[in-house]
C-alpha positions as CSV (number, residue, x, y, z in Angstrom):
1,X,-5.8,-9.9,-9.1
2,X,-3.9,-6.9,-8.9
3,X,-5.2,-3.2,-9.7
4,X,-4.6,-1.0,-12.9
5,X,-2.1,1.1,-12.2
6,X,-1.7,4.3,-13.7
7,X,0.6,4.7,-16.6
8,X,2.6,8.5,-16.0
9,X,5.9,9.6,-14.8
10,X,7.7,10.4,-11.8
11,X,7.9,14.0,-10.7
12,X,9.4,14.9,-7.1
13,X,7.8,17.8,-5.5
14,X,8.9,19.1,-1.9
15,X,6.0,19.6,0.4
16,X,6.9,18.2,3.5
17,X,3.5,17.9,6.0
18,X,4.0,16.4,9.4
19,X,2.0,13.3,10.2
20,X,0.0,12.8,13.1
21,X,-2.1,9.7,15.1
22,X,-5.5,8.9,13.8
23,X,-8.5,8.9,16.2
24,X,-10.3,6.2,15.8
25,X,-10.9,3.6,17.8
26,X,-9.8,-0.2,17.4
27,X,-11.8,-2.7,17.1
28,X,-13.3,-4.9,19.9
29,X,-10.5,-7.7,21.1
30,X,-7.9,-5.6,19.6
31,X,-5.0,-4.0,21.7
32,X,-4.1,-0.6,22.1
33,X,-3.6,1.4,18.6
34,X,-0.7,0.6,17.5
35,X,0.5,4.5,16.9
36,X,1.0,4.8,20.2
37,X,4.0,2.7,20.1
38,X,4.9,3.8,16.7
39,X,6.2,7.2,18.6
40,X,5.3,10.2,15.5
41,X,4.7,7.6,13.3
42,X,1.1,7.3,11.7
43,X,0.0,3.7,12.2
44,X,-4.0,3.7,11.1
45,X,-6.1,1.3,13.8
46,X,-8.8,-0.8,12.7
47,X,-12.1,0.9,11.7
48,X,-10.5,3.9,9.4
49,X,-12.0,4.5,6.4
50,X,-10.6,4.6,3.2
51,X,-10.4,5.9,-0.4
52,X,-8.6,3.6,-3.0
53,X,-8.2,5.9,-6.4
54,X,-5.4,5.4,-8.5
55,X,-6.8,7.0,-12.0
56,X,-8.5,10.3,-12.9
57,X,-8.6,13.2,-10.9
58,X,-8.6,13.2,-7.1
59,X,-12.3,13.5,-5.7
60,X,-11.2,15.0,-3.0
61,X,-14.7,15.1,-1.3
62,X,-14.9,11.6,-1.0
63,X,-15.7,10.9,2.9
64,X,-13.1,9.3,3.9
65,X,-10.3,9.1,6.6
66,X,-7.2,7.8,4.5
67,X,-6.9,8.4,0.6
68,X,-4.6,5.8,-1.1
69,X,-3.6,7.7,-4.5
70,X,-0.7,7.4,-6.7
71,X,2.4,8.9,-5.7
72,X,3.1,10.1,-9.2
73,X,-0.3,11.8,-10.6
74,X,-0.7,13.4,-7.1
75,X,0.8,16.6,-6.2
76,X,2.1,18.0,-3.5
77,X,-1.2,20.6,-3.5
78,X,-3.6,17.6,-3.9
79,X,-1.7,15.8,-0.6
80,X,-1.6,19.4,1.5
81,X,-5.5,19.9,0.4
82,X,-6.4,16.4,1.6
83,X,-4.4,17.5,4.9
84,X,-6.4,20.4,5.3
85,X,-9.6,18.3,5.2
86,X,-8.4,16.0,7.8
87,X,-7.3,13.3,5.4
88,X,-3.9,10.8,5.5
89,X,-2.8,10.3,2.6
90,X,-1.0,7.0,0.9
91,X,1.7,6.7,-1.6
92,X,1.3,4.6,-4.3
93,X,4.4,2.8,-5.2
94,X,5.5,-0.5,-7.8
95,X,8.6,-1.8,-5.5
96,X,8.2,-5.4,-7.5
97,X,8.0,-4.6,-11.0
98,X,10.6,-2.4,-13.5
99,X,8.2,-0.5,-15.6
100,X,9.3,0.7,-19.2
101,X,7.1,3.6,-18.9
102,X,9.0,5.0,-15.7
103,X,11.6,7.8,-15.9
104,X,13.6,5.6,-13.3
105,X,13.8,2.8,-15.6
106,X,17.4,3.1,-16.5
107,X,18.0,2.6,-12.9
108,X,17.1,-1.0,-13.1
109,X,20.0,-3.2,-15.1
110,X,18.6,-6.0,-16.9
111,X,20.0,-8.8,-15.2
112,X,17.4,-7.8,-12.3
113,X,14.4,-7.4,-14.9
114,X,12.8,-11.1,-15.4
115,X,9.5,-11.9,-16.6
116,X,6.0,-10.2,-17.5
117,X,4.3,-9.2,-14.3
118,X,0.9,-9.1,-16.0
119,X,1.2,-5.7,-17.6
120,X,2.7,-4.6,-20.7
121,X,5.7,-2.8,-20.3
122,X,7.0,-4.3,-17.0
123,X,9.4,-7.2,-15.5
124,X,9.0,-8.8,-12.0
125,X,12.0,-7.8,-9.9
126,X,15.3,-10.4,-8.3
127,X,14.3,-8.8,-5.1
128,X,17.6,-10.9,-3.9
129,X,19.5,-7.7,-5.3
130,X,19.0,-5.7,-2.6
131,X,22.4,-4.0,-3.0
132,X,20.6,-2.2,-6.6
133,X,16.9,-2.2,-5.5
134,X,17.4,-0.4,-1.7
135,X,18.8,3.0,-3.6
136,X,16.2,2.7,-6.6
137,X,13.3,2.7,-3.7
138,X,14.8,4.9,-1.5
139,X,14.6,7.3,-4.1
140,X,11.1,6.6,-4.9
141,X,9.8,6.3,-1.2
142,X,12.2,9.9,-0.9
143,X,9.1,11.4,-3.5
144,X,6.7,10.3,-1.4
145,X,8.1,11.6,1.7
146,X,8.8,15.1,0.1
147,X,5.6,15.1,-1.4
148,X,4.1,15.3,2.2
149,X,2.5,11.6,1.9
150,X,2.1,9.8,5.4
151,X,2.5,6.5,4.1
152,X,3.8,4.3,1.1
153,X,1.4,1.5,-0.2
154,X,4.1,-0.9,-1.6
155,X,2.9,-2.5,-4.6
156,X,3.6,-6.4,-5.9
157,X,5.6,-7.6,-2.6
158,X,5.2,-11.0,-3.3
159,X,7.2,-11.9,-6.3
160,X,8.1,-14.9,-4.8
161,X,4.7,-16.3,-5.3
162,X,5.1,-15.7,-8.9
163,X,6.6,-16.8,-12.0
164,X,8.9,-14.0,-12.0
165,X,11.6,-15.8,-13.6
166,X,14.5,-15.8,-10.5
167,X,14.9,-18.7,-7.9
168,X,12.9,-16.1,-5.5
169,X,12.3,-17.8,-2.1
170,X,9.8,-16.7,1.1
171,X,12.9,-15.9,2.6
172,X,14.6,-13.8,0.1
173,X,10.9,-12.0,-0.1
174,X,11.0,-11.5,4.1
175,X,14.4,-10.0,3.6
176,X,13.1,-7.5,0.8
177,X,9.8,-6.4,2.1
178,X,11.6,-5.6,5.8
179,X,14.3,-3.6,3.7
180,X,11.3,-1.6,2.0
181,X,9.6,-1.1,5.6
182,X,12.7,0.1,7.2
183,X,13.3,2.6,4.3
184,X,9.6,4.0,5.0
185,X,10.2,4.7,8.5
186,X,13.6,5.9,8.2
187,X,11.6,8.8,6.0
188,X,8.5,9.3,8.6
189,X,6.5,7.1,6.3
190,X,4.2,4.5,7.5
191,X,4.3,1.3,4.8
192,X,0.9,-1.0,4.5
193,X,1.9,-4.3,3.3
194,X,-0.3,-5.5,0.0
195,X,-1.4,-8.7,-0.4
196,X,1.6,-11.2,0.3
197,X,-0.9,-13.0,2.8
198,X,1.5,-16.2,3.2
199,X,3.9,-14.2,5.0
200,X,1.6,-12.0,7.2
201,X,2.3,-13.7,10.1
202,X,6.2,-12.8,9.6
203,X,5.6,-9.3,8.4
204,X,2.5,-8.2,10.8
205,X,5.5,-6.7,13.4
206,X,7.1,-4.3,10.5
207,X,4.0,-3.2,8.9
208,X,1.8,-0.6,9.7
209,X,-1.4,-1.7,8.0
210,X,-2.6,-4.0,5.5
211,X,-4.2,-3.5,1.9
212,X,-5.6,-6.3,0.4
213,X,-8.0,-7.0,-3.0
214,X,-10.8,-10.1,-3.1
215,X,-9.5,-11.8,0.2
216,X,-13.8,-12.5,0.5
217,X,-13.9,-13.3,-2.6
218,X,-11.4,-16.0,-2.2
219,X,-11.9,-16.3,1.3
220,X,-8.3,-15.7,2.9
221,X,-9.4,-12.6,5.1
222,X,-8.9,-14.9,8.2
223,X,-4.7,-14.7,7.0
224,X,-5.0,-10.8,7.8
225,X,-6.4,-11.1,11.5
226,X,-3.0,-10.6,13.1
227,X,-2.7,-7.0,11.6
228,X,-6.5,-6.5,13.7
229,X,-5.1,-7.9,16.5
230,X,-2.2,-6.0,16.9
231,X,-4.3,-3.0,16.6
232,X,-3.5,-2.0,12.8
233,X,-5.9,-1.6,10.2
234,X,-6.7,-3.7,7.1
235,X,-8.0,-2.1,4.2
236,X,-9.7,-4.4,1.9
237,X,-11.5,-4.3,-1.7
238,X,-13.8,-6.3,-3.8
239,X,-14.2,-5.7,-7.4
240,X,-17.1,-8.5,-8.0
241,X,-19.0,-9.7,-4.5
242,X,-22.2,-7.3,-3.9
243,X,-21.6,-5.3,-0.8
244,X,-24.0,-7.3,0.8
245,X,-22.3,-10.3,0.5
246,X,-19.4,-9.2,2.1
247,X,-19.7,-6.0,4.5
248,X,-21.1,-7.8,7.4
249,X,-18.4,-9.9,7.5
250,X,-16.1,-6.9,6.8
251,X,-17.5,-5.1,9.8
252,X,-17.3,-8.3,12.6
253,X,-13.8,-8.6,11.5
254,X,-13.0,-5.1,12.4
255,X,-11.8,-4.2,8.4
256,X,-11.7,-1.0,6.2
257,X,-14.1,-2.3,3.2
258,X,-14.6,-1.3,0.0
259,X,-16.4,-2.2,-3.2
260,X,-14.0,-0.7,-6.4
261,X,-14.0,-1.0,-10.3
262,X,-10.6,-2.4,-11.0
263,X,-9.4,0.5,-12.8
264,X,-9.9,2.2,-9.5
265,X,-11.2,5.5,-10.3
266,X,-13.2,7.6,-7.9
267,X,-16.3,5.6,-7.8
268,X,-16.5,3.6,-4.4
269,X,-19.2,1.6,-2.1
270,X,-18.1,2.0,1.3
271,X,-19.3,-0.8,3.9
């Protein structure tokens, strides 16, 4: 199940903030954080915490260590606050999906438009087209970037897995979601990888963290170990399991859990 996403338009904003290396500490088992061999880089190590809130206003007094907020409500102020406070900060993006309610949608021809992703108003991508995707998210990860977010979260990744109406196969999805992670760190952006747990294994060396919804629920969390292990963190959230259920668990396995309402306002229950 994937996450309402806010319906509003793109705006670029310049407000460039440097990044920096988190503090915490990864997990036991784990090796060295991976920032440290990310160079200036932010790569967040197991154990961060995290805010998920991609509608309403920012409650920006939400204790957390990384907010993931979409990179189109939020503002170039509401990133440089959250900097102040000692917050990263995480670009919401769609890179799988043309949406009808984007200005960018012009950008997308047709011929790479196939079917319903779920949502009214928007087309799962031919990710094979790299040659007209790669400018399209260059731009959008370019927003981001001049927005002063650390990271992109890159949203619907795994087309492939879908009925998106191409041929797509776990090959042409590698070669896509490597193009999007070399266009985040050719801007200073950290990218977390969403979902797509088939392919973690093959993706675990070009991401710099994971994000996944319901992986207790549907028991698949053991797919996102390799991101632990190589000293990254994995940000997970439930929308149905009681807190109980899952947070011990959450905790052994070294992850960043949360309990969310799938619209995914402000309201959270940390582990």
């Amino acid at each position: 199940m994937r996450a309402l996403r806010a319906l509003v338009a793109w705006v670029a904003v310049c407000c460039t903030v440097a990044g920096g290396c988190a503090a915490a500490s990864p997990a036991s088992g784990a090796v060295a954080p991976a920032e440290t061999r990310a160079g200036t880089r932010w790569v967040p190590p197991p154990g961060a915490t995290w805010q998920w809130q991609l509608t309403g206003p920012i409650d920006t007094g939400v204790d957390a260590d990384v907010f993931d907020i979409d990179g189109v409500e939020s503002s170039a102020e509401t990133v440089a606050a959250l900097h102040r406070a000692g917050r990263k900060v995480v670009c919401y993006v769609d890179v799988g999906a043309a949406e009808e309610f984007r200005p960018d949608h012009a950008a997308f021809p047709d011929a790479v438009q196939g079917n319903s992703g779920g949502f009214a108003g928007e087309r799962l991508l031919d990710v094979r087209r790299i040659e007209v995707l790669a400018p399209i998210m260059a731009a959008r990860f370019d927003m981001c970037r001049d927005k002063g977010f650390d990271a992109v979260e890159a949203d619907l990744v795994d087309g492939y897995a879908r009925d998106s109406g191409f041929p797509l196969t776990a090959a042409d999805q590698l070669t896509y979601n490597r193009m999007l992670a070399d266009l985040a760190h050719e801007r200073g952006l950290s990218i977390g990888l969403k979902n797509d747990l088939d392919q973690v294994a093959d993706l675990v060396d070009h991401f710099d963290f994971a994000i996944n919804e319901q992986c207790f629920q549907y028991q698949e969390c053991h797919l996102l170990a390799p991101f632990v292990h190589a000293g990254k963190a994995v940000f997970t959230a439930e929308y149905e399991l009681d807190p109980a259920d899952f947070c011990p668990d959450a905790r052994s396995a070294g992850f960043s859990s949360i309990r969310k309402r799938p619209t995914l306002d402000a309201w959270r229950h940390p582990c």
